[in-house]
N, C-alpha and C positions, 0 to 999 in steps of 0.2 A: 912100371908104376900103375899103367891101368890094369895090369890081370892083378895085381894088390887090391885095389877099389873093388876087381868082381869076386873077387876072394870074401871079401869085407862084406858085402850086397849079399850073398847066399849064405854065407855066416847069418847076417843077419835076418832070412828068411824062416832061420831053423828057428830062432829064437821066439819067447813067449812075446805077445806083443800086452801091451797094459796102457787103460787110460786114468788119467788122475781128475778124482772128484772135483767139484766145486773148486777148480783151479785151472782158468783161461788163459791164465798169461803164457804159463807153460806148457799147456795144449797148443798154443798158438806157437809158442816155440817147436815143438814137433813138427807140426804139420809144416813149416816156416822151414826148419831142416829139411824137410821130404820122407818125416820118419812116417808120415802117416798121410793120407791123401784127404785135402778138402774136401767138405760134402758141397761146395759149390756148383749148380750144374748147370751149362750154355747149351741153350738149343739152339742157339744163331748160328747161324753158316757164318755170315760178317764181323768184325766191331769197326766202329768207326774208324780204327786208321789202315781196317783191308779191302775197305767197300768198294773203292773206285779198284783195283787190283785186281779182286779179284772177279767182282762185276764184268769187268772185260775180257778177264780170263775168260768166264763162262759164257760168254760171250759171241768170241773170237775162235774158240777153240773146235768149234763149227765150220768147219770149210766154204758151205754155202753163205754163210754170213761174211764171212770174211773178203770172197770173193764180189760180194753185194757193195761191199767197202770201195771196195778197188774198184767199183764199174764206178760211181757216186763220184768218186774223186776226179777219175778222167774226164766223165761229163760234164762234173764242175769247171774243172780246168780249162776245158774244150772251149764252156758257155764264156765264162769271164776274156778267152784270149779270144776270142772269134768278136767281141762288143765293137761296132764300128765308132760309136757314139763317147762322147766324153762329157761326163757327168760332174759336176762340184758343187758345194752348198757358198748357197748367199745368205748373206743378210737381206732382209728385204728392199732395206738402203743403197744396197747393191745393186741393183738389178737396175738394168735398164730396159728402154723401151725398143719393144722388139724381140727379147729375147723367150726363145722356147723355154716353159717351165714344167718340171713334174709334179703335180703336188699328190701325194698320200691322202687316201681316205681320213676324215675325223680331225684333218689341217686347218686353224686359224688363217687366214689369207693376209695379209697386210696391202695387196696392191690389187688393181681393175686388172682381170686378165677374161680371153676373149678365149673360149673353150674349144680347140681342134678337136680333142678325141677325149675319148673317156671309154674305162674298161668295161661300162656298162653296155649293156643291149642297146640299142639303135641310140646310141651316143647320149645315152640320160645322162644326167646329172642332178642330183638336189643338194639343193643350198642352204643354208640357215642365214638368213641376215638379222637375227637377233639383236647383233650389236648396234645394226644400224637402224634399225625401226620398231626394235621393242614387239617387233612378230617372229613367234616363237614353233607357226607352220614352216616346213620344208618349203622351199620354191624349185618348181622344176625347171632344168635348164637346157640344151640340146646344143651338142657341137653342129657347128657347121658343115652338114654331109658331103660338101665338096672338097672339104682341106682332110675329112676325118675317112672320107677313099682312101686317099694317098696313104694318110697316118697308121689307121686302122680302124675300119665302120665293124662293128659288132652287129649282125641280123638280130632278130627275137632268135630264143632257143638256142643259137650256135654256140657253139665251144669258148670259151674263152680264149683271148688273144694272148700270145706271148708277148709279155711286155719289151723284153729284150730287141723283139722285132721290131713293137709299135714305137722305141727310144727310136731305136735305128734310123725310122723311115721318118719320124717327126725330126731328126737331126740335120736331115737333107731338105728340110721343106727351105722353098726359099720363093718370094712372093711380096704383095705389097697389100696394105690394107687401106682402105679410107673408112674415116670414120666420120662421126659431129663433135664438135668442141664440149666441154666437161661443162653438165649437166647436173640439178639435184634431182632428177629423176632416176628411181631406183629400180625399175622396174622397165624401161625401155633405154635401147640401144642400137642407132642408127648404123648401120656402116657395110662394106666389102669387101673381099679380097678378091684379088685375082693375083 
């Protein structure tokens, strides 16, 4: 059956080819058979449903990338099972007093917490108390360089710390604090740990 089709195909290469005037419908039918080739032209390497495919194709198909891949994934793997620390989210409701918190840069706070370390240089911190004083300067804050030793104390200039380490090391803090009984004073704050 198929050497009939190529029988048919070079038949039809000898023959005259012809187009019809002012008559789309059956132009469209030609070219619609495969009698005639569209003058549509794709310069795109992609269309949308080969882009992820073959993006990685090209990718991947790179030895040193691929091998990049593979290193990425083991150290991922490494970091996540080596974590001594265990992490879950609260509600702020939840939380009680005492307990270690992380908070992310650009975080709303909902509760008084007492700053061990922070990833900045020599344990800064700025704060916005906007909501609570309608002042819309930053306030600087400074962990406590004795609990943020243990934690993780950042010199001027030094490298940034691994946070994985600094969870780590603030997971094991274990200590007591005294403070003064709750105050509407926002801007001082009595107290100690040992």
């Amino acid at each position: 059956m198929e050497a009939l089709d190529d029988v048919r195909r070079a038949l039809r290469q000898l023959e005259p080819r012809f187009a019809l005037l002012n008559d789309p419908i059956r132009n469209r039918m030609l070219v619609a058979e495969e009698e005639y080739a569209s003058n549509a032209v794709a310069t795109s390497n992609y269309t949308a449903a080969t882009f992820v495919i073959l993006t990685l194709y090209e990718l991947f198909r790179i030895p040193t990338n691929a091998f990049f891949l593979l290193i990425a994934f083991i150290q991922a793997d490494e970091l996540q099972n080596n974590r001594p620390y265990r992490s879950e989210r609260l509600s702020w409701q939840e939380l009680l007093i005492g307990q270690i918190v992380r908070v992310h840069n650009n975080r709303e706070l909902s509760a008084e917490i007492v700053i061990l370390a922070t990833s900045e240089e020599e344990g800064r911190r700025f704060t916005d108390t906007c909501n609570l004083d309608d002042d819309t300067g930053l306030k600087r804050r400074v962990a406590m360089q004795s609990i943020a030793n243990i934690a993780g104390w950042r010199k001027m200039n030094a490298p940034a710390l691994v946070e994985s380490t600094v969870c780590a090391a603030a997971s094991t803090l274990k200590g007591r604090f005294k403070y003064e009984q709750p105050s509407s004073e926002l801007y001082e704050f009595t107290g100690h740990g040992s």
